[in-house]
PyMOL Python script that loads the backbone (N, CA, C, O; Angstrom):
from pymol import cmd

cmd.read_pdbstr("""\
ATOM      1  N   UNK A   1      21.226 -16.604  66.975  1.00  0.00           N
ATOM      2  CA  UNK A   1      20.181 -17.534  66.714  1.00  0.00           C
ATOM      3  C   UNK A   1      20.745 -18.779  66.024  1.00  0.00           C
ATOM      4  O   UNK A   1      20.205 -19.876  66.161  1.00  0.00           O
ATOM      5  N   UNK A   2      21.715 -18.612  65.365  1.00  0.00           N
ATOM      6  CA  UNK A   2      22.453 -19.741  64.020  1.00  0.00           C
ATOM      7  C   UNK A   2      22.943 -20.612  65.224  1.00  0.00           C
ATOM      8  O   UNK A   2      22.408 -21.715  65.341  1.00  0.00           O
ATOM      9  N   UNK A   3      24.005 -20.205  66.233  1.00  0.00           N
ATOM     10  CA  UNK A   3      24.437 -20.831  67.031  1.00  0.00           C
ATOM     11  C   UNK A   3      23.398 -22.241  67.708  1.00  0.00           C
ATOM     12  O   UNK A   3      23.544 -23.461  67.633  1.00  0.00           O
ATOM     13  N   UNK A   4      21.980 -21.069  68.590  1.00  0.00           N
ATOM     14  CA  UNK A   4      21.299 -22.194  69.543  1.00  0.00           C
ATOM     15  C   UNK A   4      20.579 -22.909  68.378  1.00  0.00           C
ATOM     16  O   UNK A   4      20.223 -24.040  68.707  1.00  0.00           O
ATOM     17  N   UNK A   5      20.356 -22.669  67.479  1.00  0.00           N
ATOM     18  CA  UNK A   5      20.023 -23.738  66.822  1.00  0.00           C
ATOM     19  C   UNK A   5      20.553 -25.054  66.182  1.00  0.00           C
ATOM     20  O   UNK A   5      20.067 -26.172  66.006  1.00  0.00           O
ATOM     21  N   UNK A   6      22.156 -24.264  65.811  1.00  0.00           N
ATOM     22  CA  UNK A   6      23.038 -25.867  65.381  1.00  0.00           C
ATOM     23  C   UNK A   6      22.832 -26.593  67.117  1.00  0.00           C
ATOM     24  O   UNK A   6      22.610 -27.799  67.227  1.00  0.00           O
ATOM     25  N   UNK A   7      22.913 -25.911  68.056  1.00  0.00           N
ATOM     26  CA  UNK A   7      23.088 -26.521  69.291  1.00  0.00           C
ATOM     27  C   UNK A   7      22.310 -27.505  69.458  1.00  0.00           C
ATOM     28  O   UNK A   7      22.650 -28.636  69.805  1.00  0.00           O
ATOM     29  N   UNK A   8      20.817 -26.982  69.130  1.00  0.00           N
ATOM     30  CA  UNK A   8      19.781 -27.951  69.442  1.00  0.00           C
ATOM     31  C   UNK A   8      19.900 -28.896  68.558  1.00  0.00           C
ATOM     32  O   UNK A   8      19.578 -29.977  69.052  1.00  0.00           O
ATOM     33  N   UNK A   9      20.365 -29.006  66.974  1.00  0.00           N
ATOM     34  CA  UNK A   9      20.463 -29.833  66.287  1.00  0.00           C
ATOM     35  C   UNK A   9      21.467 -30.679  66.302  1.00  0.00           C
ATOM     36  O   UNK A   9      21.311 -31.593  65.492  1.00  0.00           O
ATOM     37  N   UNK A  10      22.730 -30.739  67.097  1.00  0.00           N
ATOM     38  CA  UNK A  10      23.668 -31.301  67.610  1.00  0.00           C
ATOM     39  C   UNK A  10      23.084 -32.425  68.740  1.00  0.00           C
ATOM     40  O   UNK A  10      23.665 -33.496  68.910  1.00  0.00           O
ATOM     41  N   UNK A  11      21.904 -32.059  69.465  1.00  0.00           N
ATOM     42  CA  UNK A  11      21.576 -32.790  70.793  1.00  0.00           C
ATOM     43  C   UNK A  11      20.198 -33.575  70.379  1.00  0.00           C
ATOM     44  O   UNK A  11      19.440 -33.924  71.285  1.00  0.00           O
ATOM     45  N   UNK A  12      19.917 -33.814  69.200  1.00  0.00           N
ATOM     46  CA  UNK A  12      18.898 -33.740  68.642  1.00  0.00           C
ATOM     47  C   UNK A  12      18.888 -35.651  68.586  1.00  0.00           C
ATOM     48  O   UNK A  12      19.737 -36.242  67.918  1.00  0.00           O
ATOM     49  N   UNK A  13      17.982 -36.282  69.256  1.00  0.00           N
ATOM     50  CA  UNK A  13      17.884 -38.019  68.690  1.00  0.00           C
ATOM     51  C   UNK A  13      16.240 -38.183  68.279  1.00  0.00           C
ATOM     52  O   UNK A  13      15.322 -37.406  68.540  1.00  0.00           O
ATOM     53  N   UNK A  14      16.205 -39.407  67.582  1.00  0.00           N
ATOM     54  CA  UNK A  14      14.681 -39.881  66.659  1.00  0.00           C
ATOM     55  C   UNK A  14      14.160 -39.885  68.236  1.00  0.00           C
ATOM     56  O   UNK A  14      14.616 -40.238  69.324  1.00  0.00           O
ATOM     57  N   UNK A  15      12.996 -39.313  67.750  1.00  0.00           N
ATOM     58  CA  UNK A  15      11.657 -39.621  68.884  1.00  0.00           C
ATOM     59  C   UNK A  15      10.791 -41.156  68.832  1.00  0.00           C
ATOM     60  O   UNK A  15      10.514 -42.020  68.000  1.00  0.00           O
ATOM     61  N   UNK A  16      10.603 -40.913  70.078  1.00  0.00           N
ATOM     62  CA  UNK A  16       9.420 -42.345  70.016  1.00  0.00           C
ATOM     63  C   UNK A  16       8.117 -41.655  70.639  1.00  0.00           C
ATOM     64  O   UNK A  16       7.105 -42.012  71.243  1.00  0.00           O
ATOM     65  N   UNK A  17       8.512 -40.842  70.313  1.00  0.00           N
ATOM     66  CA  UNK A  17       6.390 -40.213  70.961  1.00  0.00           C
ATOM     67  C   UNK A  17       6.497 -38.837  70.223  1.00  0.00           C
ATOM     68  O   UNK A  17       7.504 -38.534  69.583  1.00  0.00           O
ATOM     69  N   UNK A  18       5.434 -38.039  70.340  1.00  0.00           N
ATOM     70  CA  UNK A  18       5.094 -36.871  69.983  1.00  0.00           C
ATOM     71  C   UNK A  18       4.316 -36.105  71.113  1.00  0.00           C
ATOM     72  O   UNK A  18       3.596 -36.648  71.951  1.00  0.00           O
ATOM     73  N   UNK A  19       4.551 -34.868  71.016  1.00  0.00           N
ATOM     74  CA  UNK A  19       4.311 -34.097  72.103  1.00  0.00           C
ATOM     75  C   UNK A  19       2.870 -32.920  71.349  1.00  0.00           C
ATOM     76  O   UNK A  19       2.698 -32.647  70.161  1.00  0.00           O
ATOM     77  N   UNK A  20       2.084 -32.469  72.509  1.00  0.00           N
ATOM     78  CA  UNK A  20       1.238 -31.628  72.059  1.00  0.00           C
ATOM     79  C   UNK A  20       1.270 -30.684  72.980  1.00  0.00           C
ATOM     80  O   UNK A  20       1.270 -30.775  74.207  1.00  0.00           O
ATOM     81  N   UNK A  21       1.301 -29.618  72.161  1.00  0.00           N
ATOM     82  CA  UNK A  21       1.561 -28.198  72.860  1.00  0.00           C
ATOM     83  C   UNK A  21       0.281 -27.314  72.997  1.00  0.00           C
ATOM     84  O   UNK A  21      -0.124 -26.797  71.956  1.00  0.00           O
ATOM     85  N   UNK A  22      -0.452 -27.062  74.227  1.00  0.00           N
ATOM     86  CA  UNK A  22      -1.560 -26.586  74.110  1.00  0.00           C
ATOM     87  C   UNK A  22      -1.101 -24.817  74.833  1.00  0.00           C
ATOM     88  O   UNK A  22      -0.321 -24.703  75.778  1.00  0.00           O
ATOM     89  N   UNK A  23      -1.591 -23.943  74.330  1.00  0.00           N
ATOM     90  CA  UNK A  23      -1.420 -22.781  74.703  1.00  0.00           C
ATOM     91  C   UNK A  23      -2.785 -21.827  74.710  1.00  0.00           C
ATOM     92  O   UNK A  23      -3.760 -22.446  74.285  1.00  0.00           O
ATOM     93  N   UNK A  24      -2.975 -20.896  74.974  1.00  0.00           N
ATOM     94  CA  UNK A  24      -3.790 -19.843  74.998  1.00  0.00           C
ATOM     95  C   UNK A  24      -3.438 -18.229  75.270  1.00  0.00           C
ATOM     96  O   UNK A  24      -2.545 -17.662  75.900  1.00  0.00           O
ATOM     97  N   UNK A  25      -4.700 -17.722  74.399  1.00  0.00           N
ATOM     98  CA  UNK A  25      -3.957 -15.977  74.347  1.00  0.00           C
ATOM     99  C   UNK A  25      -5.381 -15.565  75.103  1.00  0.00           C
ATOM    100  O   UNK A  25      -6.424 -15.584  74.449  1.00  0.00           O
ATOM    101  N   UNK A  26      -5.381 -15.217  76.420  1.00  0.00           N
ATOM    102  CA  UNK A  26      -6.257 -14.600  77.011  1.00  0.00           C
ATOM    103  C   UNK A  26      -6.545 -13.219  76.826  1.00  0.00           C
ATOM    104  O   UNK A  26      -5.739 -12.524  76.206  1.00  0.00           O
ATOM    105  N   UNK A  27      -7.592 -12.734  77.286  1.00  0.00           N
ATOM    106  CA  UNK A  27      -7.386 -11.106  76.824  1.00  0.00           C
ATOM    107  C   UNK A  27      -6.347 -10.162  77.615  1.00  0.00           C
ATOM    108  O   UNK A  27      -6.101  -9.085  77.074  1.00  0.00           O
ATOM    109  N   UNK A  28      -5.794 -10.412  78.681  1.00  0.00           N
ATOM    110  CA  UNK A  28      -4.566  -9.875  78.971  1.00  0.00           C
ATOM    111  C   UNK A  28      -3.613  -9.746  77.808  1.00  0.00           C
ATOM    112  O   UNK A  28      -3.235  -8.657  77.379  1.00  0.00           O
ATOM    113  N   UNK A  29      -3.356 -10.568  77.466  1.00  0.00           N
ATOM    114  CA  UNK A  29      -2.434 -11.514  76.375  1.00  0.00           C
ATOM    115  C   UNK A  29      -2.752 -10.379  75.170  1.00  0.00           C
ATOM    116  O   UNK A  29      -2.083  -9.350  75.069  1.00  0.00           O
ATOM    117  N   UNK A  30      -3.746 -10.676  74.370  1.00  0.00           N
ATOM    118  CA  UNK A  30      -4.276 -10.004  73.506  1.00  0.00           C
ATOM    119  C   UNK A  30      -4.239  -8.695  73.568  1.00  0.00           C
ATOM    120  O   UNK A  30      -3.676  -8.036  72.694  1.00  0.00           O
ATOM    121  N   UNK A  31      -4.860  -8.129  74.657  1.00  0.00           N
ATOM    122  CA  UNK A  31      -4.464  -6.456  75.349  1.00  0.00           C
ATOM    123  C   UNK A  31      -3.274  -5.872  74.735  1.00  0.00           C
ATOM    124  O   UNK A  31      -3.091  -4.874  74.038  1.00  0.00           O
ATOM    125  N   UNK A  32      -2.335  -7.017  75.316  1.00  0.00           N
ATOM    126  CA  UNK A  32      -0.712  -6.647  74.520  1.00  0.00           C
ATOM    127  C   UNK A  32      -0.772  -6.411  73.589  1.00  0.00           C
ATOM    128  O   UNK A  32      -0.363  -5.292  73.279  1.00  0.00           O
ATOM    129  N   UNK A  33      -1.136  -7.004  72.886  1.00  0.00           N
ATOM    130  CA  UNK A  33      -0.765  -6.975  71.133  1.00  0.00           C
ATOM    131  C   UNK A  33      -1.974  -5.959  70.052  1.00  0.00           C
ATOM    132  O   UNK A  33      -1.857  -5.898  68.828  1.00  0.00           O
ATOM    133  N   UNK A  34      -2.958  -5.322  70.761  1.00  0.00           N
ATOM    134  CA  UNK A  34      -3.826  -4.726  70.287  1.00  0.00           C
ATOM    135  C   UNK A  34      -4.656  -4.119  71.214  1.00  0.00           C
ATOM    136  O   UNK A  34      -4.821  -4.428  72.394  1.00  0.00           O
ATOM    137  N   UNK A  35      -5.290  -3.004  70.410  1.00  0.00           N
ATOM    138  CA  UNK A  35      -5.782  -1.819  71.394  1.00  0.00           C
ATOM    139  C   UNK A  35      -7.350  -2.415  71.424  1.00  0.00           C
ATOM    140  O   UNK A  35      -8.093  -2.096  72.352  1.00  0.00           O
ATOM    141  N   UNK A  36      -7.901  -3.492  70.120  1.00  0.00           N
ATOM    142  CA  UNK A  36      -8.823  -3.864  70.760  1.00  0.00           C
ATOM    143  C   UNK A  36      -8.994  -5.376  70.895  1.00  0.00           C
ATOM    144  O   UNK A  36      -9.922  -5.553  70.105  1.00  0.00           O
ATOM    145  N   UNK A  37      -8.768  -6.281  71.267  1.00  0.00           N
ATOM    146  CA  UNK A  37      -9.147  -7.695  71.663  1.00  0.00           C
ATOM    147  C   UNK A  37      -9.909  -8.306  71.426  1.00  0.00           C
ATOM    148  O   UNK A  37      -9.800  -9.528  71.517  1.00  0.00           O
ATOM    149  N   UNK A  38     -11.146  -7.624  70.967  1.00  0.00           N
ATOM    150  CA  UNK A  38     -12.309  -8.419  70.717  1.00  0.00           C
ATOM    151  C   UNK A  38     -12.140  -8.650  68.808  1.00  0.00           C
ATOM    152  O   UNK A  38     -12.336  -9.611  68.064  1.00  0.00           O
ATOM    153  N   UNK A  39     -11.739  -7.395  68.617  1.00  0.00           N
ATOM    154  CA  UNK A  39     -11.503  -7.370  66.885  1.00  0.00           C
ATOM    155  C   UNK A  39     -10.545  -8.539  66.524  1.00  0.00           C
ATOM    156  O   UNK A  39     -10.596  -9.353  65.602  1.00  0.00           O
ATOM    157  N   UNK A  40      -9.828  -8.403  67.338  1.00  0.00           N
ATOM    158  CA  UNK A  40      -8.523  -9.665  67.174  1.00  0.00           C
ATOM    159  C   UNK A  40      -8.814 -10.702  67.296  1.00  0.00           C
ATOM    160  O   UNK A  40      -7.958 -11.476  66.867  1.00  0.00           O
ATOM    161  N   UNK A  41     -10.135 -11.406  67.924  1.00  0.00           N
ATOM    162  CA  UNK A  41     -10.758 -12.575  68.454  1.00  0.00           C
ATOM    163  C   UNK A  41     -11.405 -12.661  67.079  1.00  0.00           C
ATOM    164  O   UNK A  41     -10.907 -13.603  66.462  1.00  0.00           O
ATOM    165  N   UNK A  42     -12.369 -11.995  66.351  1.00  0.00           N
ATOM    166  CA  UNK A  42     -12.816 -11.797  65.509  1.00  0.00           C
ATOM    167  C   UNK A  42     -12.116 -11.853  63.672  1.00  0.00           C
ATOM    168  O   UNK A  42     -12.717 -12.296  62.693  1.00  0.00           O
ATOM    169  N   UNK A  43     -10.778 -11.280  63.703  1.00  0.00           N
ATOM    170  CA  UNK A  43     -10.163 -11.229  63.147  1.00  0.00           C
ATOM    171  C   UNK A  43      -9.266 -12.662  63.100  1.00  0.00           C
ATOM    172  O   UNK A  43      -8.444 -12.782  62.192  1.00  0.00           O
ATOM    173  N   UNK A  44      -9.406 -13.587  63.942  1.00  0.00           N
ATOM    174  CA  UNK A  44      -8.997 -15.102  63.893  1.00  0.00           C
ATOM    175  C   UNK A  44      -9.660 -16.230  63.822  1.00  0.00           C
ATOM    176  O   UNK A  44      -9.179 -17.344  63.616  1.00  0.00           O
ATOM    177  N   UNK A  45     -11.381 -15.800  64.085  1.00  0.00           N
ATOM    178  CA  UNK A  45     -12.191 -16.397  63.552  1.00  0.00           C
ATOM    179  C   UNK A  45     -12.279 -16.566  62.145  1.00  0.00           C
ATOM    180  O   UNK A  45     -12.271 -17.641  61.546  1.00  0.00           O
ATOM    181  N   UNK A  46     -12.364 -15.408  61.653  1.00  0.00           N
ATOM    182  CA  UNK A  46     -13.054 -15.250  60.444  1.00  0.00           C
ATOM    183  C   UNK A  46     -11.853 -15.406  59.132  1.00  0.00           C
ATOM    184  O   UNK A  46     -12.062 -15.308  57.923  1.00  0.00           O
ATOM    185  N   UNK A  47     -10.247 -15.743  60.014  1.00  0.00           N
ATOM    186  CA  UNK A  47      -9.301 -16.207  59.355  1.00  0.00           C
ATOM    187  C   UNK A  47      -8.309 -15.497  58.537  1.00  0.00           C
ATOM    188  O   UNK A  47      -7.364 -15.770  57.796  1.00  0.00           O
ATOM    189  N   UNK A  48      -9.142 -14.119  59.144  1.00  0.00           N
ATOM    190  CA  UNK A  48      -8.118 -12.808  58.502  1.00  0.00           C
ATOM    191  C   UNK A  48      -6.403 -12.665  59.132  1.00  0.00           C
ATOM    192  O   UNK A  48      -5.431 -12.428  58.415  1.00  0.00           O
ATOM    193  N   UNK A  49      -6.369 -12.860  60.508  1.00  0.00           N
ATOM    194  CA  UNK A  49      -5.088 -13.058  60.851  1.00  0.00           C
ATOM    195  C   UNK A  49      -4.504 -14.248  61.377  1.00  0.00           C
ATOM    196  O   UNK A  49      -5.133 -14.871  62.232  1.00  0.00           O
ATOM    197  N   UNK A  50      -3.399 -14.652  60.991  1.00  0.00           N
ATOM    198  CA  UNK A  50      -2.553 -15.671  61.079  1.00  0.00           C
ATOM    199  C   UNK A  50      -1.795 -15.853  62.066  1.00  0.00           C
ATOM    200  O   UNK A  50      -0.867 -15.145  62.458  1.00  0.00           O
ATOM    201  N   UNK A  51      -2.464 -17.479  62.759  1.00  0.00           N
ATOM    202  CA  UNK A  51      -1.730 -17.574  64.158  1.00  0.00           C
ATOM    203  C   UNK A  51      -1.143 -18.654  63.811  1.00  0.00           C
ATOM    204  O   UNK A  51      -1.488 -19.487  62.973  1.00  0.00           O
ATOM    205  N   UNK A  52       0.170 -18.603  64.787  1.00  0.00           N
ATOM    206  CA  UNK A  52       1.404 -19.486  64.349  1.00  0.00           C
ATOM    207  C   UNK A  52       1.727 -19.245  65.715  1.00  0.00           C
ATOM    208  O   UNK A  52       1.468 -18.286  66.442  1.00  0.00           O
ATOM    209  N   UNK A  53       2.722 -20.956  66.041  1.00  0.00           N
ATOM    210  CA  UNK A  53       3.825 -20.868  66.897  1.00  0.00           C
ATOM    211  C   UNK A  53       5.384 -20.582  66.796  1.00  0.00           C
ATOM    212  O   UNK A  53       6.074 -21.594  66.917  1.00  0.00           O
ATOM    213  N   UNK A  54       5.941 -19.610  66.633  1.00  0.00           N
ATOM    214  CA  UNK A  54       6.834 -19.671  65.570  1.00  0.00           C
ATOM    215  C   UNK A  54       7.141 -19.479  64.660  1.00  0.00           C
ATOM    216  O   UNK A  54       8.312 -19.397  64.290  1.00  0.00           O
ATOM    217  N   UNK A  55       6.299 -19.366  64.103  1.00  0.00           N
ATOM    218  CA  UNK A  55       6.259 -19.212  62.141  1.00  0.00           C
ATOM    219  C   UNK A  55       5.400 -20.646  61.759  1.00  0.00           C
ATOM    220  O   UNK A  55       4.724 -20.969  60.783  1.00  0.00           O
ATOM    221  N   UNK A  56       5.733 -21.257  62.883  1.00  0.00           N
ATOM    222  CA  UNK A  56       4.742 -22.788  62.209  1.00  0.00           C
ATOM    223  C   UNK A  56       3.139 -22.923  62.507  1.00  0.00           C
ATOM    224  O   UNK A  56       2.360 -22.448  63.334  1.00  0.00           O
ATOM    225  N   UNK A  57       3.079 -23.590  61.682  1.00  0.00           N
ATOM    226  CA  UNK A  57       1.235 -23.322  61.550  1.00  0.00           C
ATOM    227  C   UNK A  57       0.594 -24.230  62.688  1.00  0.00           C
ATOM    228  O   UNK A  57       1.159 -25.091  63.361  1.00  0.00           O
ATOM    229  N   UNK A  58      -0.585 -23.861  62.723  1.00  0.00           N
ATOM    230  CA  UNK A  58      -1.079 -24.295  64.498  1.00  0.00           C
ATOM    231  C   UNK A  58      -2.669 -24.546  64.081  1.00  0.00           C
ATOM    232  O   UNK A  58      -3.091 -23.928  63.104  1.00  0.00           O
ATOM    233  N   UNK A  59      -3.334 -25.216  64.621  1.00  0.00           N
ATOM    234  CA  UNK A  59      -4.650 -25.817  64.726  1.00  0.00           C
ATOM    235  C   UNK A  59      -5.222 -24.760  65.956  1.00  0.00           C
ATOM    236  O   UNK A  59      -4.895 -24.819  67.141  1.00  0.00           O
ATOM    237  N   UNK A  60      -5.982 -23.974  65.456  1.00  0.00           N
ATOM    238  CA  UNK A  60      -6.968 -23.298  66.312  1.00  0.00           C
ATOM    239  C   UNK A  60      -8.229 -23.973  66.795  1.00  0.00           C
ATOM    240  O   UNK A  60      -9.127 -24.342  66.037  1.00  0.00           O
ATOM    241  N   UNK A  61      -8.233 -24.083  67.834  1.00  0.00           N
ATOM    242  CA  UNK A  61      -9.427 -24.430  68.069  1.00  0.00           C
ATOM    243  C   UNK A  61     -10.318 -23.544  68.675  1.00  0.00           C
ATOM    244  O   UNK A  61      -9.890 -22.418  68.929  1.00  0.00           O
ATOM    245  N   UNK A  62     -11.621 -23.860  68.995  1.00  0.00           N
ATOM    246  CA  UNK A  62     -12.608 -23.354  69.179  1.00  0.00           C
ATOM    247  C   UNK A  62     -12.819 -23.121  70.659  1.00  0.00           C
ATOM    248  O   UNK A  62     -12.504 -23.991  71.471  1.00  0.00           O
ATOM    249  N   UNK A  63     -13.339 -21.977  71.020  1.00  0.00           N
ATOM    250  CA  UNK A  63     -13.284 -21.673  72.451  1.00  0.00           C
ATOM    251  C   UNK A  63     -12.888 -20.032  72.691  1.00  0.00           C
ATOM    252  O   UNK A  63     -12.324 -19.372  71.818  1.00  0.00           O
ATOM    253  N   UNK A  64     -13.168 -19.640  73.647  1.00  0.00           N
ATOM    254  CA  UNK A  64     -13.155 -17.927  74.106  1.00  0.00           C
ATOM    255  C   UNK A  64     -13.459 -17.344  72.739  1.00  0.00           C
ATOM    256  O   UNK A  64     -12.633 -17.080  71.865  1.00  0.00           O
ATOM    257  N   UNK A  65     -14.939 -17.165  72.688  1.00  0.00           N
ATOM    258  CA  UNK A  65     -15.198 -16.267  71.910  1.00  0.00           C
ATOM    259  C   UNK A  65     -14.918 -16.869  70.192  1.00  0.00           C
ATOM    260  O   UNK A  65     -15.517 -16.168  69.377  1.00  0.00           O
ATOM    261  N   UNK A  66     -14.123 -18.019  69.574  1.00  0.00           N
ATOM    262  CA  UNK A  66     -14.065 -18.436  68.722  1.00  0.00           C
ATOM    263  C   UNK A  66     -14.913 -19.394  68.031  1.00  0.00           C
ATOM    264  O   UNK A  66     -14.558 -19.822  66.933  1.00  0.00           O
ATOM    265  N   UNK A  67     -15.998 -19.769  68.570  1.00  0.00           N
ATOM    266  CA  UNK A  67     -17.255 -20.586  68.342  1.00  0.00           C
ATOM    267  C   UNK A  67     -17.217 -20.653  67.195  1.00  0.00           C
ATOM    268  O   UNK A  67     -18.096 -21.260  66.583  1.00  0.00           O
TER     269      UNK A  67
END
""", "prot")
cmd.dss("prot")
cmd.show_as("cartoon", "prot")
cmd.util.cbc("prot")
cmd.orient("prot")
């Protein structure tokens, strides 16, 4: 991991824009990671579990079930 990362930081120049990364965890998705999906939908509403890209913190938005 130490390696691809000096790597990327070796190839690394100042930006002139910023990028937005939009993703989604469908219930397939979710399936994976828990036996129930809906609790987990629930459990990210209500801010009990912590979603990250990475370890880095992420703007949830609203939608499937997150109203």
């Amino acid at each position: 991991m130490r390696a691809s990362a000096e790597r990327i930081a070796e190839n690394c120049e100042p930006s002139m824009c910023s990028v937005l990364f939009m993703g989604g965890a469908g219930g397939s998705l979710r399936a994976g990671v828990t036996t129930n999906p809906v609790r987990l939908t629930q459990s990210v509403k209500a801010a009990l579990t912590r979603v990250s890209c990475g370890g880095a913190s992420v703007s949830v938005w609203s939608g499937a079930g997150l109203r």
